[in-house]
C-alpha positions in Angstrom: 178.8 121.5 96.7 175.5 122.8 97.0 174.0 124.9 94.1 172.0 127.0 96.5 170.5 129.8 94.1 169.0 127.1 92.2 166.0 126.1 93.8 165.3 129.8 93.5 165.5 129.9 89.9 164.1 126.6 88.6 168.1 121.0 96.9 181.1 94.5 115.7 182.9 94.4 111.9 183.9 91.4 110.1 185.5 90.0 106.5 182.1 90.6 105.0 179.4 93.7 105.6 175.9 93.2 104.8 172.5 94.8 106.8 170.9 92.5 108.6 167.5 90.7 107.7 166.8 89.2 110.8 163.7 91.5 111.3 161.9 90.1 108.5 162.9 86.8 109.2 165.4 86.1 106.6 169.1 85.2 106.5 171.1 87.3 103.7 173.5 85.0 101.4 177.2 85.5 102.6 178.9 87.9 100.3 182.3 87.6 98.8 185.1 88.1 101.7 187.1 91.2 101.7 189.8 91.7 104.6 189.2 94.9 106.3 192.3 97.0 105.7 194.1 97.4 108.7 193.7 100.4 111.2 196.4 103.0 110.0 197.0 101.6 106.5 198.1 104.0 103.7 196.7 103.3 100.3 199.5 102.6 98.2 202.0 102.0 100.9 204.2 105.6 100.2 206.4 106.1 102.8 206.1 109.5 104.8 208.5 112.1 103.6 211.2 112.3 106.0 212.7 116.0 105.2 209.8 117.8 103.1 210.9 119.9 100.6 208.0 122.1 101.3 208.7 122.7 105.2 210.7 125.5 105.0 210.8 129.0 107.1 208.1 130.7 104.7 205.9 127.8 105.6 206.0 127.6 108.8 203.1 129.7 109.6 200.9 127.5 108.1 201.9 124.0 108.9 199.2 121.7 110.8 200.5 119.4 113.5 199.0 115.9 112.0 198.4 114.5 115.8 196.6 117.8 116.7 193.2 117.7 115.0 190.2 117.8 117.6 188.1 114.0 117.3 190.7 113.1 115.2 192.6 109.9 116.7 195.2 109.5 114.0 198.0 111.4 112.5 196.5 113.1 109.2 200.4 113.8 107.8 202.3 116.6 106.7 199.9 119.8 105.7 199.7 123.5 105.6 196.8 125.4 106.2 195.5 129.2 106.4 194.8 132.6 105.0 197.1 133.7 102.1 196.3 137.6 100.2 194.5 137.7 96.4 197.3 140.5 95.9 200.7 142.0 97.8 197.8 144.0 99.5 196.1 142.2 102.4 193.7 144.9 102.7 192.5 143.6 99.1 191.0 140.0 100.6 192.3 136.3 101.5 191.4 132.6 101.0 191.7 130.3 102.8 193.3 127.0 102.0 194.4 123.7 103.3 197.2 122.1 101.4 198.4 118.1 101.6 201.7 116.8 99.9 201.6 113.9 98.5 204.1 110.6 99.1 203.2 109.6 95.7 206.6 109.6 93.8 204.4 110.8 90.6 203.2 113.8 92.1 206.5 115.5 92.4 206.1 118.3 90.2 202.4 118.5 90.1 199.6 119.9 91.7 195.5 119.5 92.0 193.2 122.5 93.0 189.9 121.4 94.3 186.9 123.8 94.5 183.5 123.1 95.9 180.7 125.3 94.9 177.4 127.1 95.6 178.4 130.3 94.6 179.9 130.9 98.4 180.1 127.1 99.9 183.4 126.1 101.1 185.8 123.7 100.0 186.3 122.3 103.4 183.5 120.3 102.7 185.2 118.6 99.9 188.2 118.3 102.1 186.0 116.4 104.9 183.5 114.2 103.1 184.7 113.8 99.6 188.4 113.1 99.0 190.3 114.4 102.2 192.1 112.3 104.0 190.0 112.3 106.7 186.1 111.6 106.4 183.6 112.7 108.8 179.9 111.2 106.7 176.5 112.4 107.6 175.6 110.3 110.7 178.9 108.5 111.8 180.2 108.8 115.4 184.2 110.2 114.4 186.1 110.1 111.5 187.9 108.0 109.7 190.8 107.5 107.3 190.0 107.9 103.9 191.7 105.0 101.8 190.3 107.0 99.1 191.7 110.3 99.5 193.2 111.9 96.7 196.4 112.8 98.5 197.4 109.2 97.0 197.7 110.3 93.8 198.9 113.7 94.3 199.7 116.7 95.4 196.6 118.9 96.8 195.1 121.9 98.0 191.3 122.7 99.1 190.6 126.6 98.5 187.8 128.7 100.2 186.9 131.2 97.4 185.5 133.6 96.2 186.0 136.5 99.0 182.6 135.8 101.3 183.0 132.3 101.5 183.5 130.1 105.0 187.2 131.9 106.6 188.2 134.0 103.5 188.6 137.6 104.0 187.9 140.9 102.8 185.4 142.6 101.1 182.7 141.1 98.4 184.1 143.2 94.9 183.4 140.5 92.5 180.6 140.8 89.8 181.6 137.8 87.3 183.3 135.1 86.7 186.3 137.3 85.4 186.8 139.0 88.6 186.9 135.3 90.4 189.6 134.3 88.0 192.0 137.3 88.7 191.5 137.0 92.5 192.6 133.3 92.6 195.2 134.3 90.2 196.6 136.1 92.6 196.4 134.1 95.3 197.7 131.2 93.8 200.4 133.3 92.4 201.3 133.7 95.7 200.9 130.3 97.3 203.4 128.8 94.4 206.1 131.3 95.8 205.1 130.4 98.9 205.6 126.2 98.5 208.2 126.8 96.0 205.9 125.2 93.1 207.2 127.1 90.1 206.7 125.0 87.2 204.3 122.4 88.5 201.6 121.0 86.3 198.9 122.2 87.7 195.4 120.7 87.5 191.7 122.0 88.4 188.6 120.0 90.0 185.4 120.8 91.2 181.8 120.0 91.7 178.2 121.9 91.0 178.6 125.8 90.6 182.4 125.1 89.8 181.2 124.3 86.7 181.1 128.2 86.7 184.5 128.4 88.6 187.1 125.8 87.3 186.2 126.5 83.4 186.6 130.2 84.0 189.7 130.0 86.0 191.4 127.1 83.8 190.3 129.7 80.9 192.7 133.2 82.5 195.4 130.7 83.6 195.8 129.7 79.9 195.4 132.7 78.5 198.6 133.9 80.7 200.6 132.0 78.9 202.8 131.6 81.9 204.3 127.9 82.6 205.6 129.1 85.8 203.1 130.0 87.8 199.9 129.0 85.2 200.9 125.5 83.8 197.5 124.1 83.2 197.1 120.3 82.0 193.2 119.1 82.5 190.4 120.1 84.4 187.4 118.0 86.1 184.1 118.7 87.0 181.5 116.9 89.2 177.8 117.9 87.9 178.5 121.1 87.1 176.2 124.3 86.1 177.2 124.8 82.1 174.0 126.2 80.7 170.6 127.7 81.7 168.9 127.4 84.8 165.9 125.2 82.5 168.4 123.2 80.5 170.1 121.8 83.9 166.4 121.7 85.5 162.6 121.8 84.0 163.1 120.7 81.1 164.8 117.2 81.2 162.8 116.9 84.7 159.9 114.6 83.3 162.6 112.2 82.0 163.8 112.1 85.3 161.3 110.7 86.8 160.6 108.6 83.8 164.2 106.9 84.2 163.4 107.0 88.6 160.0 106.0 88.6 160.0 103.0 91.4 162.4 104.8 93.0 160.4 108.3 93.6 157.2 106.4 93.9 155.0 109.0 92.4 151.4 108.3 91.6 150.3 107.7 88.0 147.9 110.9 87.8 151.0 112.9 88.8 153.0 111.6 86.4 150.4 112.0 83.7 149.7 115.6 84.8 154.1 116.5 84.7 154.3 115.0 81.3 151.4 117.1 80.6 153.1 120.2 81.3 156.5 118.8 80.1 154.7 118.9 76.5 152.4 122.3 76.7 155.6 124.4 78.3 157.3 123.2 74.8 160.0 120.8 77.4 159.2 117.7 75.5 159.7 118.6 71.6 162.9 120.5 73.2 163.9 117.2 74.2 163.0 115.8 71.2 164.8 118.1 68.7 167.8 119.1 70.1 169.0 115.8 71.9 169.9 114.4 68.7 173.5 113.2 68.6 174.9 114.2 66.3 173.2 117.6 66.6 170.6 119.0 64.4 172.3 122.5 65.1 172.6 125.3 67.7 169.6 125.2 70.5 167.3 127.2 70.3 166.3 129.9 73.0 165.0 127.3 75.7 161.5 127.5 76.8 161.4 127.7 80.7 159.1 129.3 83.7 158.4 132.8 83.0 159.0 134.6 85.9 156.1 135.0 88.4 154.8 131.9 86.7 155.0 128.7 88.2 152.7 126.8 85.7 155.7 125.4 83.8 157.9 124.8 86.9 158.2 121.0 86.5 161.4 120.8 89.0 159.7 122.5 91.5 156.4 120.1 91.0 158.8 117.6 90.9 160.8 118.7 94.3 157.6 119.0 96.1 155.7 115.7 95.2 158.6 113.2 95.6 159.0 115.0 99.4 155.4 114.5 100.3 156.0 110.7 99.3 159.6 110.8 101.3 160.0 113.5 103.6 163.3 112.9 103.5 163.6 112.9 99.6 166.9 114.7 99.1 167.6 116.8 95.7 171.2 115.6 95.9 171.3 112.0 96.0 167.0 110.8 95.1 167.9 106.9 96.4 167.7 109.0 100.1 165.4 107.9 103.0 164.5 108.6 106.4 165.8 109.1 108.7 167.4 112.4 108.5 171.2 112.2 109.2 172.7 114.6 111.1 176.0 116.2 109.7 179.0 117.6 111.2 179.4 120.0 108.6 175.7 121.3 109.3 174.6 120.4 105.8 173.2 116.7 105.0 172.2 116.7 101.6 169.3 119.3 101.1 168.5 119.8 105.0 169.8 122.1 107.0 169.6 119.8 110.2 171.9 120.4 113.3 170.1 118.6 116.8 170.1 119.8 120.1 173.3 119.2 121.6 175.1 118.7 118.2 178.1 121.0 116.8 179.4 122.0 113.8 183.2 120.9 113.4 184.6 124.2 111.7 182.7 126.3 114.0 184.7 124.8 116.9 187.4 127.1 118.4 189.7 124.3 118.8 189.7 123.2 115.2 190.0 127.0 113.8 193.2 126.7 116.0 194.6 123.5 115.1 193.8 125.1 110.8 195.3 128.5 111.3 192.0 129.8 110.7 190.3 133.1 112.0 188.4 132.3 115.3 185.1 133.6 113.6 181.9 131.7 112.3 182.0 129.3 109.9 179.0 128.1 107.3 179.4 125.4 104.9 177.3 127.6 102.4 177.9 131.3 102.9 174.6 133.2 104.4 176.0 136.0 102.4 176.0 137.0 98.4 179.5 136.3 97.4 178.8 138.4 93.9 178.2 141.9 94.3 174.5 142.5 93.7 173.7 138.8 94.0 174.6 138.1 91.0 176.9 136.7 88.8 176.9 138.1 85.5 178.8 135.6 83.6 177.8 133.9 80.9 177.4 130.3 81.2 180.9 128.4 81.1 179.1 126.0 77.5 178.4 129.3 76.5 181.5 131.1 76.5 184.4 129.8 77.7 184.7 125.8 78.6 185.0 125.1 74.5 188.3 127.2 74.1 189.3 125.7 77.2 189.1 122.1 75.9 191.0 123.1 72.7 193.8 123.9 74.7 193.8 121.5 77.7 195.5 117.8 77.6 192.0 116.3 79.2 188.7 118.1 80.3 186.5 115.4 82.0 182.8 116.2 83.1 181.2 113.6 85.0 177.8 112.9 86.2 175.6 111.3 88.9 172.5 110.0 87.8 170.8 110.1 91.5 171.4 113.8 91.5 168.3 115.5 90.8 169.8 118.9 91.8 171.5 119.4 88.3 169.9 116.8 85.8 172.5 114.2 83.3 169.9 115.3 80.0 170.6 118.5 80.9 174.1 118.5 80.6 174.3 116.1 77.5 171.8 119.0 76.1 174.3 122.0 76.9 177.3 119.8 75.8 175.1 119.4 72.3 174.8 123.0 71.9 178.2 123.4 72.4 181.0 123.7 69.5 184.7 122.3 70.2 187.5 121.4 67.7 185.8 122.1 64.9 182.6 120.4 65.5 179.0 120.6 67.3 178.3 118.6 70.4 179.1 114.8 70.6 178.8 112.7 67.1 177.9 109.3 68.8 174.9 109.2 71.5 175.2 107.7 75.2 173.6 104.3 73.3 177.3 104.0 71.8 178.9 105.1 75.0 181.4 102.5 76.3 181.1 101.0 79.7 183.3 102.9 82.3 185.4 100.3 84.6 186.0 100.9 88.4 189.1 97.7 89.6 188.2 95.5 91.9 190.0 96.1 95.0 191.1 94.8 98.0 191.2 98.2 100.1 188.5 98.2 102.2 187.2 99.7 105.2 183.5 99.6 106.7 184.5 103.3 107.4 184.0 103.9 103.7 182.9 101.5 101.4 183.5 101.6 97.3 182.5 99.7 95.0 184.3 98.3 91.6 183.1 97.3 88.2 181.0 98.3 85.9 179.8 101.8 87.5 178.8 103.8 84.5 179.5 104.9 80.9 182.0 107.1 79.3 182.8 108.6 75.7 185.4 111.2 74.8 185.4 113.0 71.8 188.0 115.9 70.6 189.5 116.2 73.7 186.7 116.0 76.2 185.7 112.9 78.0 181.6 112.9 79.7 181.3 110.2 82.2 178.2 108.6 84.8 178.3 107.4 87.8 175.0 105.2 88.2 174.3 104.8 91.8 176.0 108.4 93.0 174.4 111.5 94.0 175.8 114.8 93.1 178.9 114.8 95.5 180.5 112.0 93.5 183.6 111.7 95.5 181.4 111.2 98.6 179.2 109.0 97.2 181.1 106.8 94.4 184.8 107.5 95.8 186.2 105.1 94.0 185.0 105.8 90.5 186.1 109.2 91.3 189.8 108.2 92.5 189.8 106.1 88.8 188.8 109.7 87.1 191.7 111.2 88.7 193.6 108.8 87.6 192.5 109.4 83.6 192.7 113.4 84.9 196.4 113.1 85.9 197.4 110.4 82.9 198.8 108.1 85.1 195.6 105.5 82.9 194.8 105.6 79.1 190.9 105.9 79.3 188.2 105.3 81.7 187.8 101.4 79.8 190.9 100.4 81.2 190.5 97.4 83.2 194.6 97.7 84.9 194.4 97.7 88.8 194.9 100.9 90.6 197.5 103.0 90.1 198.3 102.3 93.6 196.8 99.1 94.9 197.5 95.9 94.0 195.9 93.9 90.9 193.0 92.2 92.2 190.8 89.5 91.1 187.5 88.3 91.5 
C-alpha cells in the first residue's frame, strides 16, 4: 500500500442499511431490500476440496489449520503459509508468503501474485483488508468473511518482499528494481516446486509502489522465456508509481482540488494563491501541452520543486491546508473524516494511530504461530530501507520497462481511484501519454471518449462489507492496455471499491470480454434491479 518515500519527495442489521437521521430530525427514504447473505456463505457456492492436490508431504510445513486463526470465529479454508529461500541458499534471504487455493473449477492451472507496496510494506495488508478472505477494516470490532475475496476466482498467494519487509529474512542487498526481480525469481521458482504448479498461468497484481514491482518482475519473468516456472498472462496495478515524483504529485495537484473543491473545503484565497503557483512553477502549461490525447510528443523534462525549495511544492501546500480544514483529511482516500479509526494493522490511511490498550494483529505471538511466521516484530510498512542506500535506482517502470511488457502480455490493466490524493489520476494519464507501446505514443482517444465501466448488480451482501454495482467509473483500452477509475475509491481500491476490483479480475483473468460488459458475475447469480 502505502507510498511512504513520497511525502518526502513531493500520506441490530436488517434487509436494508442506511445511517440514521434521527438526530436532525429526519426519516431517510427506505432503500431498495437486499437479503443479507447468510453467516458462512461462500461466494459462488464452490464446494471445499475434499483431497487437495496441493496437501502433500513437501507442504506440510506450511499448511494453516483454517479453525486456528486468533479472533477469527470461522474456518478460513485450506492455505499454506511461511518463509520459503530467494535461492537453494537460506543464508541468501526469505519471503514470506501466505498462499489460498481456490474451489473455483477455473482456477485449476492458474495462479495470482499479489504485491502491496511502499517500498518495504507488507502484503499482509492486502491479504487482511483488501481481497483476503478474511477482513479486519479500520474500526470494526472482529473480522469478517470477505464475499469479495479474490480466492473466488482463483488461485492466490500474498508475498512479503523485497528482503526487509514485515517477516522476510536476510540481509537488505538490493539496489534496483533488477535485483527485486531475480530475488522473487527465485523464490517463486521455488514455491512452484514446492505446490507442484509447473505450467500454471501465472498472473501479477499490485497496488502503489508495485507499480515499480509487478512491471519489473512481469518484465524478467518474460524475458525467461520459461513456460514452466515463468508463464506470464496479464498484470494489474492499483495507483501505481510509473513516472516522476512531480508527474504523480505537484503538478496535476491544482486540478485536484479543482475536480474536489466542496469536498476539501478550501478557502478561495487558497485556491487563488495554489493556482498561482501551479502557473509560475510552469505546472499549468505542463498540463496544458502535454495532456493532449492524442499526444503532441514526448514530455518534456517536468518542472518540479527544486530541492531545498519549497516555493513550488503544491502537494505539500496542498497536504497541509486540507488537514488544517479536516484534521483527519487522509492522503489516501480525501472523502475521510473524523474521527480517526483505529486499525488492527497499525496503519489507518495516513495515521499512524494505535490507542492505549489496542494491539496490532501480526505482532501477536499467537497469530505468528497459527502463520508459520518467525516470532519477531512485525510493521505494516518496514521502519527500515529495503534498498541498499535508500534508494532505488531504477528507472521509472513508463520509463523503461512497463511498454515492452504490454507488447508481450495478454492484458495489462492500470486502474485508478479518484479519492486518492496520494498518487494523482492526471498524473498517471500524463506518464501513460509520454509513454510509447505498439507502435504508437500514449492513448489516441481522451478520458471524454472513455466508455463507462459497469460493476453487476448483486445480490451478495453483507453489512460486514458493503459494494456497490453500476456505473462506478470509466475505462478505455488501447493496444493491449486497458486504464480504468474507480470514482468514489481511495487508493487501496480492493478495500475501498471491492467489487469493481473483483470485476477487474475478472477482465484480468478473461473469464469477461471488457470492463462494459454488463453479464452478472462470474460467480453470482444474474441479478436485477
Amino acid at each position: 500500500m502505502k507510498f511512504l518515500d513520497f511525502l518526502s519527495c513531493a500520506l441490530l442489521a436488517t434487509s436494508v442499511v442506511a445511517r440514521s437521521a434521527q438526530h436532525v430530525g429526519k426519516k431517510l427514504p427506505d432503500l431498495e431490500k437486499r437479503q443479507p447473505v447468510q453467516p458462512g456463505k461462500r461466494s459462488g457456492n464452490f464446494p471445499r476440496r475434499q483431497a487437495s492436490k496441493y496437501d502433500t508431504k513437501a507442504t506440510q510445513q506450511y499448511a494453516v489449520n483454517g479453525t486456528g486463526l486468533p479472533y477469527v470465529d470461522f474456518d478460513i479454508g485450506e492455505s499454506y503459509a511461511g518463509l520459503m529461500d530467494i535461492s537453494k541458499n537460506t543464508d541468501d534471504g526469505q519471503l514470506y508468503f501466505w498462499f489460498f487455493p481456490s474451489t473455483n473449477p477455473a482456477a485449476e492451472n492458474e495462479i495470482l501474485i499479489w504485491l502491496n507496496g511502499g517500498p518495504g510494506c507488507s502484503s499482509l495488508e492486502g491479504f487482511f483488508q483488501e481481497n483476503g478472505p478474511v477482513l479486519w477494516q479500520y474500526g470494526t470490532y472482529r473480522p469478517v468473511q470477505n464475499p469479495w475475496t479474490w480466492v473466488n476466482l482463483t488461485n492466490i498467494v500474498w508475498v512479503e518482499q523485497p528482503i526487509g519487509t514485515g517477516f522476510t529474512k536476510g540481509n537488505v542487498t538490493a539496489t534496483d528494481e533488477e535485483d527485486i526481480a531475480a530475488q522473487f525469481m527465485g523464490f517463486f521458482k521455488n514455491f512452484v516446486d514446492t505446490f507442484m504448479m509447473q505450467g500454471y498461468t501465472v498472473y501479477i497484481a499490485g497496488e502503489s509502489y508495485a507499480g515499480y514491482y509487478v512491471p519489473y518482475i512481469a518484465d524478467a519473468f518474460l524475458n525467461a522465456n520459461d513456460s514452466e516456472y515463468y508463464n506470464l498472462s496479464s498484470i494489474l496495478v492499483y495507483d501505481g508509481v510509473y513516472s516522476y515524483d512531480s508527474i504523480g504529485g505537484d503538478i496535476p495537484a491544482a486540478g485536484f482540488v479543482d475536480f474536489w473543491g466542496p469536498t476539501l473545503d478550501l478557502n478561495t484565497s487558497f485556491v487563488d494563491h495554489l493556482h498561482n503557483v501551479s502557473e509560475s512553477c510552469g505546472y499549468t502549461s505542463f498540463i496544458e501541452n502535454n495532456l493532449a490525447f492524442p499526444p503532441k510528443g514526448p514530455l518534456p523534462t517536468p518542472p518540479g520543486p527544486n530541492e531545498g525549495n519549497d516555493e513550488c511544492n503544491t502537494w505539500n501546500m496542498v497536504y497541509k491546508a486540507a488537514s488544517l480544514v479536516n484534521p483527519c483529511f487522509d492522503i489516501y482516500q480525501v472523502l475521510t473524516t473524523c474521527p480517526l479509526l483505529w486499525d488492527v494493522l497499525g496503519f489507518p490511511g495516513s495515521f499512524d494511530y494505535v490507542p492505549e490498550g489496542a494491539f496490532i494483529y501480526f505482532n501477536l505471538t499467537d497469530v505468528q504461530t497459527a502463520i508459520n511466521a518467525p516470532v519477531q516484530e512485525w510493521y505494516e510498512c518496514s521502519p527500515v530501507d529495503v534498498f541498499v542506500n535508500g534508494t532505488d535506482r531504477s528507472t521509472p517502470s513508463a520509463l523503461s520497462v512497463l511498454p515492452g511488457v504490454i507488447e508481450r502480455s495478454d492484458r495489462v490493466i492500470l486502474g485508478h481511484a479518484l479519492a486518492d490524493f496520494i498518487l494523482l489520476y492526471n498524473g498517471t494519464l500524463l506518464a501513460l501519454q509520454n509513454m510509447t507501446w505498439n507502435g504508437q505514443q500514449g492513448f489516441q482517444q481522451g478520458p471524454d471518449q472513455f466508455d463507462d465501466f459497469y460493476v453487476p448488480y448483486h445480490e451478495e451482501y453483507q453489512l460486514g462489507t458493503l459494494a456497490g454495482a453500476g456505473v462506478m467509473g470509466q475505462y478505455h483500452t488501447e493496444r493491449g492496455l486497458t486504464l480504468v477509475t474507480i470514482d468514489l475509491s481511495g487508493h487501496m481500491v480492493p478495500q475501498y471499491a471491492p467489487s469493481a476490483a473483483y470485476r477487474h479480475v475478472e477482465f484480468l483473468l478473461g473469464r469477461i470480454p471488457d470492463l462494459g460488459s454488463m453479464t452478472p458475475f462470474t460467480t453470482m447469480p444474474d441479478t436485477s434491479y
